[in-house]
N, C-alpha and C positions, 0 to 999 in steps of 0.2 A: 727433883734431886739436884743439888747444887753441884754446879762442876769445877770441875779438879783446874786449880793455877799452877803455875813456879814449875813447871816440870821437864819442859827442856834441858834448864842447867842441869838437873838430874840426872839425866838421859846423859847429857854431856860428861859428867863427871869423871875424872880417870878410872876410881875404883870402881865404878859402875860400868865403866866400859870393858875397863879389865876382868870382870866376873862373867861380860858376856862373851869376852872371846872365848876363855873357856869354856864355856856352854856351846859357843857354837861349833868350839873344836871337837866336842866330845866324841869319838866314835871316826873321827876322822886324821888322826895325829900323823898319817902316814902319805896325807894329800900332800901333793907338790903348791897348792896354791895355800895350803896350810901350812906348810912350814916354810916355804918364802915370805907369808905374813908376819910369821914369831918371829924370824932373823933378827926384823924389825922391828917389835914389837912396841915399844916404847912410843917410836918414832910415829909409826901408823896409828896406835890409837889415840896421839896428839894430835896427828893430821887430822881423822875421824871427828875427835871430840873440838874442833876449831871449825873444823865444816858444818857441823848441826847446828854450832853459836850464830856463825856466819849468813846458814842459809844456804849453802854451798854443800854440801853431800849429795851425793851422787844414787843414784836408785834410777832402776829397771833395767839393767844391763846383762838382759836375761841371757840362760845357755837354753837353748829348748832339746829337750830327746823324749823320745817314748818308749813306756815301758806295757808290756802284757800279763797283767797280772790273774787271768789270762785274759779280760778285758783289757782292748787297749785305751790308754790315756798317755796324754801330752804332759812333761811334768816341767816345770819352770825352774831353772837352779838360780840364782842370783850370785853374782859374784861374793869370794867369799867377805870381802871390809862389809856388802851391802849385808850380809847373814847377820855380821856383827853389831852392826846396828840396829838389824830389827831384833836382836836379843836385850839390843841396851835399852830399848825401847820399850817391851815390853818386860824388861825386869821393873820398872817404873809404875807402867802403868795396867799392869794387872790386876792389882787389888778393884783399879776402878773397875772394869769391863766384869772381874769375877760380882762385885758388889751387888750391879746391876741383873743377872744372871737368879731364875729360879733353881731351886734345889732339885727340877726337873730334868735339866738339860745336863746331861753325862759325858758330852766329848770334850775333849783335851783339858780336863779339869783335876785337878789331885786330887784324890779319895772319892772321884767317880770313874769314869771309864768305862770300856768296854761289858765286863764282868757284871760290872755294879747293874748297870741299865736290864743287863739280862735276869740278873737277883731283882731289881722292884717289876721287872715286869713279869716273873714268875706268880709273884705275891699278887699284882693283880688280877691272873688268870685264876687265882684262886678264889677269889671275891667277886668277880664281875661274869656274867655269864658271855657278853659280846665284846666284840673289838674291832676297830677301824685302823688301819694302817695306810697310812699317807708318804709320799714320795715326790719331790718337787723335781720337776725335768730340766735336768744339767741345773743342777743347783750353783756351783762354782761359776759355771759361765752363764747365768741370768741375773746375777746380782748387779743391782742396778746403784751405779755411783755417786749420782743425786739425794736419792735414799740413806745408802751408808752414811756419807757427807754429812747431811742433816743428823742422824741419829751420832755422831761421835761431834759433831760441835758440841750437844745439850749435855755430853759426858769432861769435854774436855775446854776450859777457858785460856788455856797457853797459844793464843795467835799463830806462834812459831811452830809449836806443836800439833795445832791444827793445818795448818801450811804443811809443814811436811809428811802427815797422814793424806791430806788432798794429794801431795805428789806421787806418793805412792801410789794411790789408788789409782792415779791415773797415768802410771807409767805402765800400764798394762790393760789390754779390752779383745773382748770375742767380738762383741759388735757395739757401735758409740756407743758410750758411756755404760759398756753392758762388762760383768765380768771378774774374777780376781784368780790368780796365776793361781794353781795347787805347786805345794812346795814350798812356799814361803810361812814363816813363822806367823808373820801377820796378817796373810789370811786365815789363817785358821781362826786367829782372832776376832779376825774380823766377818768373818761367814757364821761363828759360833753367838758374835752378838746381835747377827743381823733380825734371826728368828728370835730375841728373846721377848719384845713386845708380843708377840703372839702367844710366848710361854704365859705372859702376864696377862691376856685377854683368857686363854683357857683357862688361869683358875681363877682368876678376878671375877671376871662377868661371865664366862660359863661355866662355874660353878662346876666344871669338872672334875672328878674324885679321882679317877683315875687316866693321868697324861703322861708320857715320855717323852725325852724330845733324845737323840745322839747326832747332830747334824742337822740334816735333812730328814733324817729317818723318825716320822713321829707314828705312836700309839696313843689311842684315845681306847678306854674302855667306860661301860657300862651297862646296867640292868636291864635296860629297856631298851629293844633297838629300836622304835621311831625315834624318841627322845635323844639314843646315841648318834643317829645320823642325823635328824636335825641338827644336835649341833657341830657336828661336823660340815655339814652346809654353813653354817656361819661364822663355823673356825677357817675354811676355806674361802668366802667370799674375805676376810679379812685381811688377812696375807696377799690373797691376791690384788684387791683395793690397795691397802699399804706398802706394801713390802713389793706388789710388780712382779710377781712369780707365777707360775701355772705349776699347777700339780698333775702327773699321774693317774691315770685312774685308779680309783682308791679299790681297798679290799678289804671287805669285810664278813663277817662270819663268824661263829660259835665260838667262845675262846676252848671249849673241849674239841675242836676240830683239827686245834695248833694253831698259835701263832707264829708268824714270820719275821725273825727280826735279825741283823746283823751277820749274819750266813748263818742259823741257827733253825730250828724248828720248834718252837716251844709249847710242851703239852704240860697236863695239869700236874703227871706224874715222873714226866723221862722230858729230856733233850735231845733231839737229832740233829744231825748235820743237814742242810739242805743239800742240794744236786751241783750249785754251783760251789759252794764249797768243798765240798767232794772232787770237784773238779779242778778247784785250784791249787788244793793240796795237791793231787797227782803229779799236773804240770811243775808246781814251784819242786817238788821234790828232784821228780829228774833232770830239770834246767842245773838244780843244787848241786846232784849226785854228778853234770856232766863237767857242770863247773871245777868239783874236787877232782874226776879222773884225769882230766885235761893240764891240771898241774896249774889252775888260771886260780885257784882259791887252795890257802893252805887247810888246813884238820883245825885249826883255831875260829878263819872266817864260814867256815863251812856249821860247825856246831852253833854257830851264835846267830846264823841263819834258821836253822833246820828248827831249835828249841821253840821259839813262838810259833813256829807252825807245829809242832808237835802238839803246847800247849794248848792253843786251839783249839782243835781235834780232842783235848780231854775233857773239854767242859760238857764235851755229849756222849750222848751211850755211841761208842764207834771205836770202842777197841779192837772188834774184827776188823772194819773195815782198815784204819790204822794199822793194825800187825800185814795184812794181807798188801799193801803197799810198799810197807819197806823193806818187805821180805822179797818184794819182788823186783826190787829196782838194781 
């Protein structure tokens, strides 16, 4: 694949900055570091766009807090100039990262998603008798920076541009050179491209028919199970050899048994909700419901919460279990 030049100044450009401030204001107009930003806006995204040219932009100047959703995680905010740059950044160079990307892999992609991965992997439980399902341990913090580095030089030929991807990645680590912050725009990008050589081993050289990938969260199916765990033995020695990861132990079984995918339970004819999702519906609802009585969230942030967990919960047979929660909260 020949990689991508000239792309800095791009990044740098006003209009290109200006399109990512709005992106990264979006949903947040009412932050006090969001609207100390606009005051200024002119001014700050000259600064911004003078710093990228320079080599001077500033990145990692992390906020840390944790959230329980009802697992807990460590989430990284970045200040917000640094949010705005990694939108200018990747308003740029997304088409590369999407280019290189099978039609496989479903997270943070337009006209895939969550949904979509759960629709092709219906279809293949309808085709394939078996399934393996794989799960890389602490995926976000085992990713190793050496690796990344490597795989985004052979995408990207702008020196500067490769420079301040290095900076990033390594203004942030779990253990040396191990890691990339959840929370930030460009990891997702960059965790979403780390597995895509592997998406390209599974259908290239094993020949597999039916593969999903939504993160870390992969399904393999097929007809025969020696043959499906063979090669799952050597879709896993792969990743692990390349990529520096450990998986999980895997699960595999009948696909009439249910599949497990995305807080879901996927049979040949119906959907369930699994037990953790069940579960976090519960929680998120009353943390929501204590948040509205408390007078700490108005009838506007309360509905715009509650709607994706709602919709959630529809894409499987669980409208008892749905009615019976909100009724009771």
């Amino acid at each position: 694949m020949k990689r991508q030049t000239n792309l800095l100044q791009q990044i740098a450009g006003f209009e290109n900055l200006l399109f990512a401030f709005y992106k990264a204001k979006r949903g947040k107009i009412l932050k006090n570091d969001v609207v100390a930003y606009e005051r200024s806006l002119d001014e700050n995204l000259s600064k911004l766009g003078n710093d990228l040219i320079s080599d001077k932009a500033e990145v990692g100047n992390y906020h840390f807090f944790t959230i329980r959703d009802p697992k807990v995680r460590q989430i990284c905010a970045a200040p917000f100039s640094e949010r705005v740059m990694h939108h200018a950044i990747m308003n740029v160079c997304h088409e590369r990262f999407e280019r290189h990307l099978t039609g496989d892999t479903y997270a943070t992609r337009k006209g895939k998603g969550t949904y979509a991965a759960l629709d092709r992997a219906r279809t293949y439980i309808g085709k394939f008798k078996w399934y393996v399902k794989l799960d890389i341990r602490k995926y976000f913090d085992s990713i190793d920076h050496n690796v990344l580095k490597i795989q985004l030089f052979k995408l990207f030929n702008d020196n500067k541009l490769f420079d301040l991807l290095c900076r990033i990645i390594d203004s942030y680590q779990t253990l040396p050179g191990k890691g990339l912050p959840i929370g930030n725009l460009t990891s997702q990008y960059f965790a979403n491209h780390y597995l895509s050589d592997a998406d390209h081993f599974a259908r290239e050289k094993l020949k597999l028919r039916g593969y999903i990938r939504y993160m870390d969260d992969i399904l393999l199916f097929g007809s025969d199970k020696a043959e499906l765990l063979s090669c799952t033995k050597m879709f896993m020695e792969f990743v692990e050899d390349r990529m520096k990861l450990q998986f999980k132990p895997i699960v595999h079984h009948q696909t009439s048994a249910g599949v497990p995918f995305l807080g879901y339970k996927l049979y040949p004819f119906t959907v369930k909700l699994n037990q953790r999702s069940k579960k976090r519906f519960k929680y998120k609802i009353k943390q929501y419901d204590d948040y509205l009585k408390s007078g700490r969230w108005s009838e506007e942030i309360y509905r715009r919460h509650v709607e994706p967990l709602v919709a959630f919960t529809q894409y499987a047979e669980a409208r008892n279990f749905r009615k019976n929660v909100l009724t009771y909260q």
